[in-house]
Backbone bond lengths (Angstrom), bond angles and torsions (degrees), N, CA, C in turn:
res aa  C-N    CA-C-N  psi(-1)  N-CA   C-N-CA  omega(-1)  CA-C   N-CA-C  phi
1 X - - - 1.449 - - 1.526 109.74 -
2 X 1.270 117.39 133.90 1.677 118.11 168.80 1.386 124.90 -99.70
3 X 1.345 102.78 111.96 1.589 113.28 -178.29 1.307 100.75 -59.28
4 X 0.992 111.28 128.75 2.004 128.76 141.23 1.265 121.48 -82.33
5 X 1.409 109.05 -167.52 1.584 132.28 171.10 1.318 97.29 -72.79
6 X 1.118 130.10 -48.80 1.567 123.82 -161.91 1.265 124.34 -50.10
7 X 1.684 106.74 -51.99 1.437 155.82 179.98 1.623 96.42 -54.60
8 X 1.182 121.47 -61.15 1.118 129.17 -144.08 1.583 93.03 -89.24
9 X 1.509 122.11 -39.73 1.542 117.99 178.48 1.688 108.36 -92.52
10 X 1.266 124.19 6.45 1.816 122.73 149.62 1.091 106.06 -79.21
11 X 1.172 152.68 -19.03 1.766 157.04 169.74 1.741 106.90 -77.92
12 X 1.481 106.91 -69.16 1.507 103.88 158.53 1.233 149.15 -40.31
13 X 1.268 101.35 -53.56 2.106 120.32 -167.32 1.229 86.87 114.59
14 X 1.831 96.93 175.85 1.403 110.18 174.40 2.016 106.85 -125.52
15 X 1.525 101.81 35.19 1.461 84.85 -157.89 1.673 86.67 -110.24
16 X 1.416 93.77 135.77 1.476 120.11 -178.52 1.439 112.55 -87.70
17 X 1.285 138.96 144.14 1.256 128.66 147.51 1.596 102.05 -110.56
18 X 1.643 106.57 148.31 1.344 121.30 -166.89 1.449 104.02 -138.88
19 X 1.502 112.88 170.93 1.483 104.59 164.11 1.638 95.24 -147.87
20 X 1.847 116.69 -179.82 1.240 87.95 174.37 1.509 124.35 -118.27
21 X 1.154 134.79 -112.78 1.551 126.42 -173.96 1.231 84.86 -110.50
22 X 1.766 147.04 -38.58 1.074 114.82 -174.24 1.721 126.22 -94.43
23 X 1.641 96.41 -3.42 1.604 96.69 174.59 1.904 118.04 -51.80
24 X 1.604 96.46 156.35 1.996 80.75 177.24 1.156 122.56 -79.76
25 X 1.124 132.13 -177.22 1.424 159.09 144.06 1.666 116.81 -33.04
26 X 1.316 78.27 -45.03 1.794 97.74 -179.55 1.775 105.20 -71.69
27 X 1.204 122.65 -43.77 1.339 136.97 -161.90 1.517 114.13 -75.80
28 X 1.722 87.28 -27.56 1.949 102.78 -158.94 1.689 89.74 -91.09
29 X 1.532 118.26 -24.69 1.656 128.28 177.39 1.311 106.39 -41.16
30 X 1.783 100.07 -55.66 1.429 109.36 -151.31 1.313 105.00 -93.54
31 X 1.371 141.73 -2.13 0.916 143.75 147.14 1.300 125.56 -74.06
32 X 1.335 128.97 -29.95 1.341 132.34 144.16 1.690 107.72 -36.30
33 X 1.171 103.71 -88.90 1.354 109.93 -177.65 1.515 124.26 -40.67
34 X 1.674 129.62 -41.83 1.284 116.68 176.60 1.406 115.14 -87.78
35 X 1.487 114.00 -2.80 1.347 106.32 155.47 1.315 133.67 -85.86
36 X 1.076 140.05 -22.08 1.065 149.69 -95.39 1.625 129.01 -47.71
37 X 1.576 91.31 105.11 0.938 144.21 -161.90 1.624 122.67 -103.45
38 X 1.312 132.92 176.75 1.530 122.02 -170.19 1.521 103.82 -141.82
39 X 1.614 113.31 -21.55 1.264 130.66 -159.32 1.357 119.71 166.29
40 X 1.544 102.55 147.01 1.493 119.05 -171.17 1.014 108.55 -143.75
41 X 2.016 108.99 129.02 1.190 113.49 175.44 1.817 118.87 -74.35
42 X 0.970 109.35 144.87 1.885 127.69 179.38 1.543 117.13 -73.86
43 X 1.113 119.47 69.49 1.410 113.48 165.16 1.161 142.08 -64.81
44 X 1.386 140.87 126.01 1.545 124.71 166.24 2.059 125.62 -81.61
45 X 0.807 113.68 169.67 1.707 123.01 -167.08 1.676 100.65 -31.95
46 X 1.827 112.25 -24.61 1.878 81.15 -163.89 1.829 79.48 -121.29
47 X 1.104 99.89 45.30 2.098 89.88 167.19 1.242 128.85 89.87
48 X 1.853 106.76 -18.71 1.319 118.12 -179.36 1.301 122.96 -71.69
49 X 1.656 123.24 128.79 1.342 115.40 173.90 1.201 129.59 -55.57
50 X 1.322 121.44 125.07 1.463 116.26 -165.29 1.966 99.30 -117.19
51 X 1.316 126.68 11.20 0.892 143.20 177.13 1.591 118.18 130.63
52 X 1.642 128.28 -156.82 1.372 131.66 -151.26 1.802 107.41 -158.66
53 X 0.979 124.29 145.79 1.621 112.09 -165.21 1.579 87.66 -145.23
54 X 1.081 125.30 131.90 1.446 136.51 166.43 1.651 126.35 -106.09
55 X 1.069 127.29 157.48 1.915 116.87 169.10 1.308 102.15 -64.42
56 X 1.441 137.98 -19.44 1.223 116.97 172.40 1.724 117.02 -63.14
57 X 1.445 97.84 -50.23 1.460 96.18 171.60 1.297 132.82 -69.12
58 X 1.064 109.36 -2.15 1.682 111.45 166.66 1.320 101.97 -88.30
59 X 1.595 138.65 -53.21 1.173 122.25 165.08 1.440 159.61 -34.76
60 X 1.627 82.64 -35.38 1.847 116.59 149.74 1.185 118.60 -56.88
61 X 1.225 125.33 -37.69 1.616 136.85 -155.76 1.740 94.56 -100.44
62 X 1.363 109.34 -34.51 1.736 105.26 -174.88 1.349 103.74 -90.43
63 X 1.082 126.34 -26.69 1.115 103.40 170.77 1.704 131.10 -74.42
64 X 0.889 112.40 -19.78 1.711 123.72 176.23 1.578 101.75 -91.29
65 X 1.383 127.61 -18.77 1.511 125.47 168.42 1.170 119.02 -153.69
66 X 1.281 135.37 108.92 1.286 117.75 -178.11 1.776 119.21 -87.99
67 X 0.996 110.17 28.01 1.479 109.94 163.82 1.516 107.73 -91.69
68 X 0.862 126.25 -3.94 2.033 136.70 -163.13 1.530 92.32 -46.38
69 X 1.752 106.37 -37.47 2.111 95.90 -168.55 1.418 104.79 -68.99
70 X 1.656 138.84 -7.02 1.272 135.75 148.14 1.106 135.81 -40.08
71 X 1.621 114.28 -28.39 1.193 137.33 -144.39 1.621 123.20 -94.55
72 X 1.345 129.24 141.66 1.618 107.93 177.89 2.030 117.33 -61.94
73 X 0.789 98.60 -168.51 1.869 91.97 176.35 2.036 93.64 -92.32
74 X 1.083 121.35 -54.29 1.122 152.39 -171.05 1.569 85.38 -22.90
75 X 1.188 120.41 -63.59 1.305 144.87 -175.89 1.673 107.76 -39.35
76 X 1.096 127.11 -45.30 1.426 135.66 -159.68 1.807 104.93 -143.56
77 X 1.079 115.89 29.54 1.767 124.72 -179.75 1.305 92.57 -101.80
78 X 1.230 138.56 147.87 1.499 156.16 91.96 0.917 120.61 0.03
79 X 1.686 113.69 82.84 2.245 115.13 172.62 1.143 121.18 -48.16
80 X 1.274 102.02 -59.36 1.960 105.83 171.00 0.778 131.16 -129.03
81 X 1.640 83.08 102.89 1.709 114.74 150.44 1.611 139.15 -58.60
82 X 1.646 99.95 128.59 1.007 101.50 177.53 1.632 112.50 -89.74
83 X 1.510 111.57 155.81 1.803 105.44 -166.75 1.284 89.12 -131.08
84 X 1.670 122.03 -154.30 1.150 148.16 178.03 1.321 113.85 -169.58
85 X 1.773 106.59 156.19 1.166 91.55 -161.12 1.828 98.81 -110.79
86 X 1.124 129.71 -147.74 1.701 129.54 175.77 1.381 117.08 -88.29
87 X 1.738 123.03 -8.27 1.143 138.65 -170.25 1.319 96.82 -102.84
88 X 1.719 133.92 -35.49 1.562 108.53 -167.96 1.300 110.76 -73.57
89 X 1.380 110.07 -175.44 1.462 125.40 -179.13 1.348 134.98 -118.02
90 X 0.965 126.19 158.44 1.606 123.12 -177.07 1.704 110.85 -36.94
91 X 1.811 120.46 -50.73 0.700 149.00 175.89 2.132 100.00 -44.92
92 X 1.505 86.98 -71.91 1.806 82.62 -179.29 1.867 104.53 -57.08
93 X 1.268 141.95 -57.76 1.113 149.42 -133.64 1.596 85.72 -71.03
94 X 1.371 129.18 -36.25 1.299 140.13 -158.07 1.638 100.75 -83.62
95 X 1.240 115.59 -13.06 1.690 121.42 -167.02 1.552 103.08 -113.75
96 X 1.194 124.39 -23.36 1.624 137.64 -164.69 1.415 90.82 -93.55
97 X 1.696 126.78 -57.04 1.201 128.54 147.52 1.202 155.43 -3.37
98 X 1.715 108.92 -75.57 1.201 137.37 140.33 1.142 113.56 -28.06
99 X 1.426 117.54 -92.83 1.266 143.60 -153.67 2.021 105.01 -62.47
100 X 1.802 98.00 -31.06 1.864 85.90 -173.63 2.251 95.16 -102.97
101 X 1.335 101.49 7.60 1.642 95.92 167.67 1.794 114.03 55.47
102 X 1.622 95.99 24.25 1.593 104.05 168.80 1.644 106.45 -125.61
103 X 0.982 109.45 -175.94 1.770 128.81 -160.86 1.577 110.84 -133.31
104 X 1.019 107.54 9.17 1.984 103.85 173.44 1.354 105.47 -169.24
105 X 1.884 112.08 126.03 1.380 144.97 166.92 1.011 114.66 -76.95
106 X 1.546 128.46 113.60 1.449 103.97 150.86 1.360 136.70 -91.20
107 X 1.166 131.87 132.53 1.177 141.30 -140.99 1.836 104.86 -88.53
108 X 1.268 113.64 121.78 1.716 111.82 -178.65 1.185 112.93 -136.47
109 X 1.715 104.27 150.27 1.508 101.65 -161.77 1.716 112.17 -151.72
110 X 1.591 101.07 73.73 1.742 113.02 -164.40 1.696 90.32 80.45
111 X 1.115 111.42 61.02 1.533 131.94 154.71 1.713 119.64 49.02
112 X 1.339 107.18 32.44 1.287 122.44 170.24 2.056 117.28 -131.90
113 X 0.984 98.03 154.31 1.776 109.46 -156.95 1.954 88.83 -64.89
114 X 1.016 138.32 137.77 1.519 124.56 166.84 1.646 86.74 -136.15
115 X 1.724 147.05 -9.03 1.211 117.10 162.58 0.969 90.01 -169.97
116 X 1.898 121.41 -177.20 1.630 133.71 152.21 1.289 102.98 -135.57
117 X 1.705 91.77 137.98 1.825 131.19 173.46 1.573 86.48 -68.13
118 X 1.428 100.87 149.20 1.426 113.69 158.57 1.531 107.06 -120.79
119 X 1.137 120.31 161.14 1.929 131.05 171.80 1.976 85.15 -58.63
120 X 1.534 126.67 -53.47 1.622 115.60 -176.28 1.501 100.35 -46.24
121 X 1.355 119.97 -55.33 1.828 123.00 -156.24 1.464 98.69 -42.16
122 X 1.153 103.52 -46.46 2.107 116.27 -144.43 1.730 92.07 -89.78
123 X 1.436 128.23 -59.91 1.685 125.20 141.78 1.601 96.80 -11.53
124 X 1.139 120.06 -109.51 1.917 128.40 -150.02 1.431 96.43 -51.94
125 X 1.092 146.83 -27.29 1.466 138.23 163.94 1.338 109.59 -61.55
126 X 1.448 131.87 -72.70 1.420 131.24 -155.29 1.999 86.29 -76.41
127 X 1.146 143.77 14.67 1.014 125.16 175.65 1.632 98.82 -108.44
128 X 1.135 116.82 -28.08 1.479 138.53 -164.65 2.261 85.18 -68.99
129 X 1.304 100.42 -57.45 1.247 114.63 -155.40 1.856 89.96 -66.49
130 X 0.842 92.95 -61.14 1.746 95.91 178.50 1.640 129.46 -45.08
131 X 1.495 100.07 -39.33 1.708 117.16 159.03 1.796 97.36 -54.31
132 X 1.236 123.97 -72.18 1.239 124.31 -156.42 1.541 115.13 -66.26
133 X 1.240 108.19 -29.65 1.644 108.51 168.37 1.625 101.96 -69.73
134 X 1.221 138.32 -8.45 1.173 141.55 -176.95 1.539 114.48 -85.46
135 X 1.151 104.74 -39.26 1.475 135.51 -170.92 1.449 101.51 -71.30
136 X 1.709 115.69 -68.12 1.444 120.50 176.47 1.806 106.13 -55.31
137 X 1.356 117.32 -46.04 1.237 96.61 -168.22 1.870 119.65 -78.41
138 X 1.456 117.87 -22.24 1.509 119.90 151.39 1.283 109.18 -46.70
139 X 1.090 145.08 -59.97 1.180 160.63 -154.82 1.797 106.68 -54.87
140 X 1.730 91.74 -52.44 1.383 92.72 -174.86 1.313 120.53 -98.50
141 X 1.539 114.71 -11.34 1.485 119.41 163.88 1.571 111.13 -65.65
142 X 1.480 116.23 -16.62 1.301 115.06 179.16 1.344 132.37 -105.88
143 X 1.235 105.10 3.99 1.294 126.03 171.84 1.173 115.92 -103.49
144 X 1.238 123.78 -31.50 1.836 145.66 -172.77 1.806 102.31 -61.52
């Protein structure tokens, strides 16, 4: 069977936390931190992604200034974002991944936010998948 997005956020939930382009730096910290969390997608007033902000990028940003927790998010967010949709697969999520050298999808569905993949989600799946090919093939060496 091939896991998707779908699959993978009925195991999860689908509930996002977001903030928006004008919340601070300071605000988006502490939400990092009492969630613990890696990243948050940037919404504006009607839901639309307006980009994605990670602890890496705040780290980037503090280190060249440390006033940044003054700062709007807007300021230090990621414009384009890459997402996924409920149809890709572990397989794609692992290449979008790869290839863009970040750790969280946001998930869209007829152009509204419905979740985010983490680098853990797509990990505990292909490990999940790897146990079970393990499983079928004991199974049949021992039955054979």
């Amino acid at each position: 069977m091939t896991i998707r997005v779908a699959n993978i956020l009925d195991g999860k939930g689908r509930d996002v936390l977001t903030v928006t382009p004008e919340s601070s730096v300071a605000a988006l910290v502490k939400l990092l931190a009492e969630k613990r969390i890696g990243a948050v997608p940037v919404v504006d007033g009607a839901g639309k992604v307006r980009g994605i902000v990670s602890e890496r990028d705040v780290v980037r940003a503090l280190a060249g200034d440390a006033a940044v927790l003054d700062r709007k998010v807007e300021t230090l967010m990621t414009r384009e974002v890459q997402t996924c949709i409920l149809g890709d697969t572990v397989a794609d999520l692992m290449e979008i991944m790869t290839r863009g050298r970040f750790r969280h999808l946001p998930v869209i569905d007829q152009g509204k936010l419905i979740g985010i993949i983490s680098i853990g989600d797509v990990v505990k799946q292909r490990v999940a998948e790897a146990q079970s090919e393990v499983d079928a093939l004991t199974t049949y060496i021992t039955t054979s």
